[in-house]
Every structure is written in structure tokens, then in C-alpha cells.
TIBABA-993136 format. One record per residue (C-alpha): chain; residue number from 0; x, y, z; residue in three letters. Coordinates in nm, 4 decimals. Layout:
! residues N
 mol seq        u        v        w type
   A NUM        X        Y        Z  Ala
...
END
This chain:
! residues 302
 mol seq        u        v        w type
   A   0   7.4228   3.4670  -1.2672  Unk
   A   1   7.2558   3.2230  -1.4763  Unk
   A   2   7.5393   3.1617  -1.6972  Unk
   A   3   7.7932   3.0567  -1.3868  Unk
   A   4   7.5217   2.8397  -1.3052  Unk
   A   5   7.4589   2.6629  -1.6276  Unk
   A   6   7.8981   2.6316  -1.6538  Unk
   A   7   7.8682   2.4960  -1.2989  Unk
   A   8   7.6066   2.1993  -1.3954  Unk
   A   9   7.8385   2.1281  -1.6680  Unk
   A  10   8.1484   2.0863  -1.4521  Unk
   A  11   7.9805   1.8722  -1.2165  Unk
   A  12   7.9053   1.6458  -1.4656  Unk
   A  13   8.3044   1.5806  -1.5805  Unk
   A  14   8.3470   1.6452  -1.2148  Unk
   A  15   8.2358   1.2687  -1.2210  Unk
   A  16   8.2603   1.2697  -0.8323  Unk
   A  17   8.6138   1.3551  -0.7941  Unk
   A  18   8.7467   1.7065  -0.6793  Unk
   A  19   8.7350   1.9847  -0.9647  Unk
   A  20   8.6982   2.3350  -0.9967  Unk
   A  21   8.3519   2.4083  -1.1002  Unk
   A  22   8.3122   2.7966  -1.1843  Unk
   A  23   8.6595   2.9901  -1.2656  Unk
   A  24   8.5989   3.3739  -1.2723  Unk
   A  25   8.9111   3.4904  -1.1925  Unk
   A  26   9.0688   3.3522  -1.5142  Unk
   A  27   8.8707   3.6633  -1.6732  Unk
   A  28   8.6264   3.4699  -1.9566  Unk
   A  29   8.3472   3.6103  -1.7172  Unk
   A  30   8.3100   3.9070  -1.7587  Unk
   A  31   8.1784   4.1110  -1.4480  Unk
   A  32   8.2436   3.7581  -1.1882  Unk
   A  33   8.6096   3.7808  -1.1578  Unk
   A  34   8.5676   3.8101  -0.7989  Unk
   A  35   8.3858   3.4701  -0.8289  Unk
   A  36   8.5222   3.0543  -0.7640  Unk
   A  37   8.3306   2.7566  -0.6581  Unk
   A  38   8.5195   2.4349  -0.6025  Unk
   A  39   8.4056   2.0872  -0.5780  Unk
   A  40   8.5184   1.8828  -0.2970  Unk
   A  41   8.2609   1.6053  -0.3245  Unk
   A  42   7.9922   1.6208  -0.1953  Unk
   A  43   8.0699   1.9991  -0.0930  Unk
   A  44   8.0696   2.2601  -0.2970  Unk
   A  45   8.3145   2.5874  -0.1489  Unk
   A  46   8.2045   2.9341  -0.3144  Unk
   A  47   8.5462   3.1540  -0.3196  Unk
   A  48   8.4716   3.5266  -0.3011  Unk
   A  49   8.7658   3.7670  -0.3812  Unk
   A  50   8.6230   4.0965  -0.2604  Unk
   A  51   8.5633   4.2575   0.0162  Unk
   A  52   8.1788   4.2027  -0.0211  Unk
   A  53   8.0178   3.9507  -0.2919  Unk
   A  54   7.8960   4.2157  -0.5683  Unk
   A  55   7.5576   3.9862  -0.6530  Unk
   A  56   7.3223   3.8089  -0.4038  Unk
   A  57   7.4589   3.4667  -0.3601  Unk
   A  58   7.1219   3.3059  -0.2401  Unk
   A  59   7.0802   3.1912  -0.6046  Unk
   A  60   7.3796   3.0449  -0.6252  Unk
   A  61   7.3831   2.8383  -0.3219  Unk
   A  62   7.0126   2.6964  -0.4282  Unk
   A  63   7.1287   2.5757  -0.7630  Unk
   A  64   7.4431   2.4001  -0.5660  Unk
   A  65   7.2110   2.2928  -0.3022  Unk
   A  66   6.9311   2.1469  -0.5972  Unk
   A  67   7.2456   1.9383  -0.7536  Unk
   A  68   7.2295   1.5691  -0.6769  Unk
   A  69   7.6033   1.5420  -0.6009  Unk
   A  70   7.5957   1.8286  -0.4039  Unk
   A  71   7.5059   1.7182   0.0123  Unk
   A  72   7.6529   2.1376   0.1677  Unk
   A  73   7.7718   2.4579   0.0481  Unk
   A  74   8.0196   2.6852   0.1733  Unk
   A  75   8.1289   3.0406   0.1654  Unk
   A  76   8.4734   3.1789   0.2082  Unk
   A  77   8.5298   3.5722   0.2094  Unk
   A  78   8.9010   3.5898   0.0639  Unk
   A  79   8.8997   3.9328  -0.0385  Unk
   A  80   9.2200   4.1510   0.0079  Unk
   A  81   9.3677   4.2564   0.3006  Unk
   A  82   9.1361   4.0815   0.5066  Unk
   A  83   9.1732   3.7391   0.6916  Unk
   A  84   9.0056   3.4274   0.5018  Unk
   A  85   8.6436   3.3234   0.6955  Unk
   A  86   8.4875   3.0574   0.6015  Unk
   A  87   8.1286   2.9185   0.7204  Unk
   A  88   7.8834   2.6541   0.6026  Unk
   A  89   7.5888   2.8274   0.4396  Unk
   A  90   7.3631   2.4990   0.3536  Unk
   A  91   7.3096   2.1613   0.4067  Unk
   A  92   7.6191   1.9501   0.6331  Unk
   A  93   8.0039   2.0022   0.5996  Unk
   A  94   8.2473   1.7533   0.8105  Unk
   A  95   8.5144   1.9479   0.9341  Unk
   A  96   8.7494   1.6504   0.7258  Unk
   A  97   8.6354   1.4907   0.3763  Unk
   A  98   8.8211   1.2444   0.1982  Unk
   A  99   8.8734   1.2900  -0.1919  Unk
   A 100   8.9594   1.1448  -0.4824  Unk
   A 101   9.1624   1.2635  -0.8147  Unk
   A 102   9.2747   0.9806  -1.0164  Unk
   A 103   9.1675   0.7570  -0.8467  Unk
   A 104   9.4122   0.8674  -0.5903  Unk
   A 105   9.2713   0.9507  -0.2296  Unk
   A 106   9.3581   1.3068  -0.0664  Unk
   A 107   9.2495   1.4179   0.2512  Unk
   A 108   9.0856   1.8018   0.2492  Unk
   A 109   8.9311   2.0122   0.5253  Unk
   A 110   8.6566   2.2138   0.3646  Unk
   A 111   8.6219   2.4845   0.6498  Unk
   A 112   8.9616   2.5577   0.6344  Unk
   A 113   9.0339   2.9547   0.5813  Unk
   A 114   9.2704   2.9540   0.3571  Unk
   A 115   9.3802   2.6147   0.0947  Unk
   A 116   9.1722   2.2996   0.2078  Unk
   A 117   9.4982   2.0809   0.1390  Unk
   A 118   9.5076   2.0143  -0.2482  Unk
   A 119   9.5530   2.2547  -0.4928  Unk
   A 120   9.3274   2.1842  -0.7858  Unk
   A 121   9.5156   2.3632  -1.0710  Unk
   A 122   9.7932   2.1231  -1.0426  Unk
   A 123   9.5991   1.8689  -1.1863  Unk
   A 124   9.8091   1.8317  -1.4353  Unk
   A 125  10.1372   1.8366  -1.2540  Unk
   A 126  10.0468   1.5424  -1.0675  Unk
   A 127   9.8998   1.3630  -1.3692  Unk
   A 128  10.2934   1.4423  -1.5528  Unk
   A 129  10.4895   1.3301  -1.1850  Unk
   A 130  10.3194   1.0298  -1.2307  Unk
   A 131  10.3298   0.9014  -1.5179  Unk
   A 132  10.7420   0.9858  -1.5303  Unk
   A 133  10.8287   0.9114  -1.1563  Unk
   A 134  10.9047   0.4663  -1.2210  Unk
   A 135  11.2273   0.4381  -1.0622  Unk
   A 136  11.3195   0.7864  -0.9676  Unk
   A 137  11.4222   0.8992  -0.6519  Unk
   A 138  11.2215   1.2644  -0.5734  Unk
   A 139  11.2812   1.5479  -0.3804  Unk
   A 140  10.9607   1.7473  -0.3142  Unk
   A 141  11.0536   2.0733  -0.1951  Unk
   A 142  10.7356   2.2748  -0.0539  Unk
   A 143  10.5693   1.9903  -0.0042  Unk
   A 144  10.2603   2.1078   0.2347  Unk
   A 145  10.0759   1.7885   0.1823  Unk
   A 146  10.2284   1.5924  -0.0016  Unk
   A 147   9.9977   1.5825  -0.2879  Unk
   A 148  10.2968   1.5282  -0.5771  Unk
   A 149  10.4656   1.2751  -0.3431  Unk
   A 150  10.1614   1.1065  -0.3487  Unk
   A 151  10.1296   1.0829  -0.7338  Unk
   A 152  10.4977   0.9813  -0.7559  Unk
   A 153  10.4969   0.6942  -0.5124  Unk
   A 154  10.1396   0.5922  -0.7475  Unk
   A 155  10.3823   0.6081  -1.0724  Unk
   A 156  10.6465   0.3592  -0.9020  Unk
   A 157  10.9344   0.6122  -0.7785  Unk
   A 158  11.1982   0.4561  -0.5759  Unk
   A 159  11.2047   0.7026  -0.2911  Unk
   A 160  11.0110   1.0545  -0.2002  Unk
   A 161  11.1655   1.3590  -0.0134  Unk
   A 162  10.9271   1.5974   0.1212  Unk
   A 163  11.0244   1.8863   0.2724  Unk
   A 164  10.8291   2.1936   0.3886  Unk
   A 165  10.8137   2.4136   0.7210  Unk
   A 166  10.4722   2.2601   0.8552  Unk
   A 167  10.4611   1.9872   1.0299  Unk
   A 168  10.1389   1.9954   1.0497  Unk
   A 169  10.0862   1.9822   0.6787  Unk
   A 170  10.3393   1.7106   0.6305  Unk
   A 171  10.1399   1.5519   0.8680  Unk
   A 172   9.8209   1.5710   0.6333  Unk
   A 173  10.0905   1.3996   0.4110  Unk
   A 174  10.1706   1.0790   0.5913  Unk
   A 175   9.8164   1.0521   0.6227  Unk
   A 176   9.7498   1.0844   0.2722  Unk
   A 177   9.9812   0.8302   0.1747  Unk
   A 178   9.8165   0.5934   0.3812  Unk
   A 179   9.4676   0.6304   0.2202  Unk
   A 180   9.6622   0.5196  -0.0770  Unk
   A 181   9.8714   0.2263   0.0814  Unk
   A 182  10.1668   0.3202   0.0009  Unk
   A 183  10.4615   0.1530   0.1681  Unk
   A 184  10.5969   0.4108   0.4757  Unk
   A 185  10.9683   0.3399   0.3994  Unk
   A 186  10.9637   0.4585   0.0764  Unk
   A 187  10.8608   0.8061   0.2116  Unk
   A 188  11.0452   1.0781   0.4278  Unk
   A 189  10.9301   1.3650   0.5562  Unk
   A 190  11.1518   1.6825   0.6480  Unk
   A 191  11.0176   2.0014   0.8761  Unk
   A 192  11.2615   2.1914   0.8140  Unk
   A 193  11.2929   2.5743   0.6848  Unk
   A 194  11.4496   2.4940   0.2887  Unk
   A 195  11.6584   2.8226   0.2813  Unk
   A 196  11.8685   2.6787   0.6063  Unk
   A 197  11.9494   2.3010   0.5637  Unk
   A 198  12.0753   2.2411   0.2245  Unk
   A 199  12.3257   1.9901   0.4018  Unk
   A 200  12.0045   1.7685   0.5331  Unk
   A 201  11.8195   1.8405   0.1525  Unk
   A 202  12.1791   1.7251  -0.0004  Unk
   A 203  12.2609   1.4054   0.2391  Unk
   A 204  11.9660   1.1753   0.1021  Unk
   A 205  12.0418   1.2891  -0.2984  Unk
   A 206  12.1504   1.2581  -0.5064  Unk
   A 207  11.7988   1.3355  -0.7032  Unk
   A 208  11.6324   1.2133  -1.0287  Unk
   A 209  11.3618   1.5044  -1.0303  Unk
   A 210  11.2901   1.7571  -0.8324  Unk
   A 211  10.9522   1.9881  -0.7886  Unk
   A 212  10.9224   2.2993  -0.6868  Unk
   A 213  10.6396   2.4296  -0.5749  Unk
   A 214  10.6940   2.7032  -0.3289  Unk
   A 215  10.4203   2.9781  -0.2442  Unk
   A 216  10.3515   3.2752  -0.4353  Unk
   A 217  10.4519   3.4937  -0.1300  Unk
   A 218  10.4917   3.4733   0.1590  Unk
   A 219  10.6579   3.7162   0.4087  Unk
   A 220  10.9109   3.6055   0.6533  Unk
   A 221  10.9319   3.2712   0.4649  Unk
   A 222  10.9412   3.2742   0.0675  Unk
   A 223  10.9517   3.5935  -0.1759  Unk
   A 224  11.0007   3.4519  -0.5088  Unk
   A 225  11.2072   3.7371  -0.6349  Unk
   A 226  11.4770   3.7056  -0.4205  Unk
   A 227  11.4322   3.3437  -0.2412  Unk
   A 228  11.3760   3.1287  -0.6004  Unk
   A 229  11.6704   3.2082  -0.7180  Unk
   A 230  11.8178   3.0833  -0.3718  Unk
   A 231  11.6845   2.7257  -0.4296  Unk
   A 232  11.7903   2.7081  -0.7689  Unk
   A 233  12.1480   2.7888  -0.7206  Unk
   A 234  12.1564   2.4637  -0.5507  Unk
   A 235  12.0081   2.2453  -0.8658  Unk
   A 236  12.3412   2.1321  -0.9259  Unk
   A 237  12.4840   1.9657  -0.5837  Unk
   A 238  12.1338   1.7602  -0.5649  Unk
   A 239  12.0946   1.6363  -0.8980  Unk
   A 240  12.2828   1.4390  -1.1714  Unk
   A 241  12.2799   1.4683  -1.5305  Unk
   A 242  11.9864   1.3791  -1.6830  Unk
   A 243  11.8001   1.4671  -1.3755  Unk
   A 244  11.4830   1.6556  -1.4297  Unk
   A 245  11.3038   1.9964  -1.3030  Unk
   A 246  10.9352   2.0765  -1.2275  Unk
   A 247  10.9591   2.3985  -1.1635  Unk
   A 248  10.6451   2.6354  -1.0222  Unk
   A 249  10.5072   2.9794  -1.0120  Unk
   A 250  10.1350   3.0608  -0.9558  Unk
   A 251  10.1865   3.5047  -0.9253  Unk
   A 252   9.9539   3.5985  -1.1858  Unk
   A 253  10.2035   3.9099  -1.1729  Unk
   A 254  10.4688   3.6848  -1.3277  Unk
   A 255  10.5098   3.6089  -1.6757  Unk
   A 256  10.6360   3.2253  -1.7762  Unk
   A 257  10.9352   3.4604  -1.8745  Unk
   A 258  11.0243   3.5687  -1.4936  Unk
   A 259  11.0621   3.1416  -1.3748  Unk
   A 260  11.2560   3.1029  -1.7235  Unk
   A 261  11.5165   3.3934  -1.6784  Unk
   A 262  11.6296   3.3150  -1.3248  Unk
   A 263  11.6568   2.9584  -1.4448  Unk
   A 264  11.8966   3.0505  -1.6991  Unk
   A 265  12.0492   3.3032  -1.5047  Unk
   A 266  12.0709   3.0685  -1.2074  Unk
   A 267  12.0818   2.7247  -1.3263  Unk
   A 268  12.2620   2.7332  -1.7011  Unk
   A 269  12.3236   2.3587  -1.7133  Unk
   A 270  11.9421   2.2588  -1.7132  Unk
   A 271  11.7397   2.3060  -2.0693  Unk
   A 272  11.4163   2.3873  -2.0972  Unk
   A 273  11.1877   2.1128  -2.2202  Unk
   A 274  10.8103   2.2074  -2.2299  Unk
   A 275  10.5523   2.4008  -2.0133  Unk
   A 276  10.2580   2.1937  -1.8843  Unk
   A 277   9.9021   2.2496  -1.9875  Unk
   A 278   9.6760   2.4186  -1.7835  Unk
   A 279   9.3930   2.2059  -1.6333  Unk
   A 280   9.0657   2.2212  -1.8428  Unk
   A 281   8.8845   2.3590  -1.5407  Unk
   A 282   9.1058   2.6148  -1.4510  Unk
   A 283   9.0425   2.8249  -1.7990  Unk
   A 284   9.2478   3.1497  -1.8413  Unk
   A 285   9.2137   3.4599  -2.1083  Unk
   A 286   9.5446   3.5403  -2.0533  Unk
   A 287   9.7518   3.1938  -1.9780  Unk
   A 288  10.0452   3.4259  -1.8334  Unk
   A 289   9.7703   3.5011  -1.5237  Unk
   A 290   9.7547   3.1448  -1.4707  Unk
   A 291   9.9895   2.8495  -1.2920  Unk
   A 292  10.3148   2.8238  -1.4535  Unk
   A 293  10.4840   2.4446  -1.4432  Unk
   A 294  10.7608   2.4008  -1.6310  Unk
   A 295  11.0157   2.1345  -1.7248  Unk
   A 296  11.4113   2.1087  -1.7127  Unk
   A 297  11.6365   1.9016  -1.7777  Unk
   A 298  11.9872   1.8741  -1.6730  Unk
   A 299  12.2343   1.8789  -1.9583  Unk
   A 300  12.4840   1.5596  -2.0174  Unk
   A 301  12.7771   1.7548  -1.9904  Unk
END
């Protein structure tokens, strides 16, 4: 254990008070703690435990967090497999709601929340790439949940910001994070709408100048990427121009970077493969295929 905890007083320190992931077991370069994450939400600290019971003591643990300066509450979240996330605060105080930074961009997060606190941390470096490319564009953010890539466009100066996913509660996380940032409201819509059945609403504010993808991994009775990606990118075409670009998303360890690029070839021929996006420094994999795939298209000239 005392190796997670020296890695985990070195990522606080480039945590630098803004979100990060501090201790990544599940990328497999820890041997023996691949059941094991801890994430930094400033100031608290959420310990991720993918088993059905944590396989070491975590009293240490939680100490060391609790002994950090930056660190004010700890908490624990059982996430192992076919069980229902719980989480509960095991040290020092937790609001309910926290407000975050990345970038100097402001997020809203809810560290007691079972399952994703509202801001995916791995896409660190999707957001950074959104906005430093968005000036001008007009974006459609399909699977938005909260907004988090609209929010990084709107920062890089894009001219207008579809989001569309099927909570409205999370869109509603959305709006507000927007307005932590003071971003003007009229540049923004938001759409809670099931994707797969309103193409016609998706298609009447296009046409699009990029377009990110993001959907979950899987999801029963809403999104299974083998059969329901290839659904949204048959439609590539009618919402985009030429010369429009594609972020397109998969985080299913059980999916190779080769799965997202054969259905986009099979499915969308007229958009060329550019470049994959690094994985976030924090987020440290042995195998990089395990890890989040973002990759980017463009749509051919012709």
C-alpha cells in the first residue's frame, strides 16, 4: 500500500487544486491494486473500489488522504460487479455539491453520487483538443450528460453548441455549468431527447462543423455500442458538411481502437481518419487498447 500512497502524494501535487485522478490501478501498472481508484475532486478525495470487497484494509489509505493538506474528506464507493454503486463519506466533511475547476474552467460535481459525479476525468484531453479547435464552429454534442465538452467549446469561441442526451436532469447540471463559466445562454441549446428517435430535431439546427460522440459504454435499453454506434454514424453525412470534423468515443476496455475505426469505415466512408488523442497523464494504461479511445475524422472534400 505504500507505493499507491507515495503515487498519490505525487498526483496531488500536479493536481495543483484542480480535479485529477490521483491513483489509477485499473490501468494494470499496479500490480495486485487493479481493483483500486482514488479521484480528486478538490478538496475530496473519492476511493473507487472495483470488487465485491476491498482486498487490503483501507484505514491506511484514508489516513494518508486525510494527513494531505489539500485534502478536507474522503469517500468510499463499492463499484464492484453486479452490485449497485454505494457510496458514503468515510472522513472528515463532503457537501453533497462541490464546484471544480479543470482549466481554469468551472464544473459542477456531486461527490456522493453512486455512480459518475458529473465529469469524466479521462477526457481531459478531449476537452483540452474541443477547445482549442471549436473558434467559429457550430457543435453538436451528442451524449452530452453534462455538458462538459460544450462547455470547453463555448471557452474556445464556437458559434453555437447542441447538446443532446436523454437526461434532463443531467443537461440540467449542464446549463448550470455553463453559467459558472458565463457563458452567453443563447449560444447554447439543450435537447432531452432519446438520439436513436429524432434525427429530424438533431438535423433541423445543422448543418454541423464537428461533432462528438461520446455515448456510454453500455447501456441496456438505451445504447449497445455494437449495434447502436453504427446507428449514429450512418447519419454523419445529413448533419455535416465537408470539411466537418469527428470526435468520435469508446471507453469498453473490451474494444480495440480497431472496433470504433472499422464501423467508421464501414459506416461512414467519406470521413478520414486523422489522429487518436493522447491519453491523459493521470489516467496511465499498460495496455492503451484497455483505455479511452478518442479519435478524429474528417469529412472528405468530395
Amino acid at each position: 500500500m505504500q507505493r499507491v500512497i507515495d503515487s498519490i502524494g505525487e498526483q496531488l501535487q500536479l493536481a495543483d487544486g484542480q480535479v485529477r485522478r490521483l491513483f489509477h490501478g485499473r490501468g494494470g501498472l499496479y500490480d495486485g491494486f487493479e481493483w483500486l481508484v482514488v479521484d480528486y475532486l478538490p478538496p475530496v478525495a473519492v476511493i473507487r473500489v472495483y470488487a465485491a470487497e476491498a482486498p487490503q484494509p483501507l484505514d491506511r489509505l484514508i489516513a494518508s488522504l486525510m494527513a494531505q493538506p489539500q485534502v478536507g474528506g474522503v469517500v468510499l464507493q463499492m463499484r464492484g460487479r453486479g452490485r449497485e454503486a454505494h457510496s458514503e463519506v468515510m472522513a472528515g466533511e463532503v457537501s453533497d455539491t462541490l464546484v471544480v475547476e479543470e482549466a481554469g474552467l468551472r464544473y459542477q460535481v456531486r461527490p456522493l453520487q453512486n455512480q459518475n459525479a458529473g465529469l469524466f476525468l479521462d477526457m481531459r484531453p478531449g476537452r483540452a483538443w474541443v477547445r482549442e479547435h471549436a473558434a467559429g464552429a457550430r457543435v453538436l454534442n451528442l451524449f452530452a450528460y453534462t455538458c462538459a465538452f460544450s462547455v470547453a467549446a463555448i471557452a474556445g469561441g464556437a458559434r453555437s453548441v447542441v447538446n443532446l442526451d436523454m437526461s434532463s436532469g443531467a443537461l440540467s447540471v449542464g446549463r448550470c455549468n455553463h453559467r459558472l463559466n458565463d457563458h452567453p445562454s443563447d449560444a447554447v441549446s439543450y435537447l432531452a431527447l432519446d438520439l436513436l428517435r429524432s434525427w429530424s430535431r438533431v438535423r433541423r439546427q445543422g448543418p454541423y462543423d464537428l461533432v462528438i460522440i461520446d455515448p456510454p459504454s453500455f447501456q441496456p435499453g438505451s445504447f449497445v455500442a455494437e449495434k447502436d454506434y453504427r446507428k449514429v454514424l450512418r447519419r454523419l453525412e445529413q448533419l455535416t458538411l465537408p470539411g466537418s470534423r469527428i470526435l468520435a468515443c469508446h471507453n469498453d476496455p473490451g474494444h480495440s481502437e480497431a472496433f470504433l475505426k472499422e464501423i467508421m469505415a464501414d459506416e461512414a466512408p467519406q470521413f478520414g481518419f486523422l489522429q487518436r488523442l493522447p491519453l491523459a497523464d493521470d489516467f496511465p494504461e499498460r495496455d492503451p487498447e484497455q483505455g479511452l479511445k478518442a479519435l478524429l475524422y474528417l469529412r472528405s472534400e468530395s
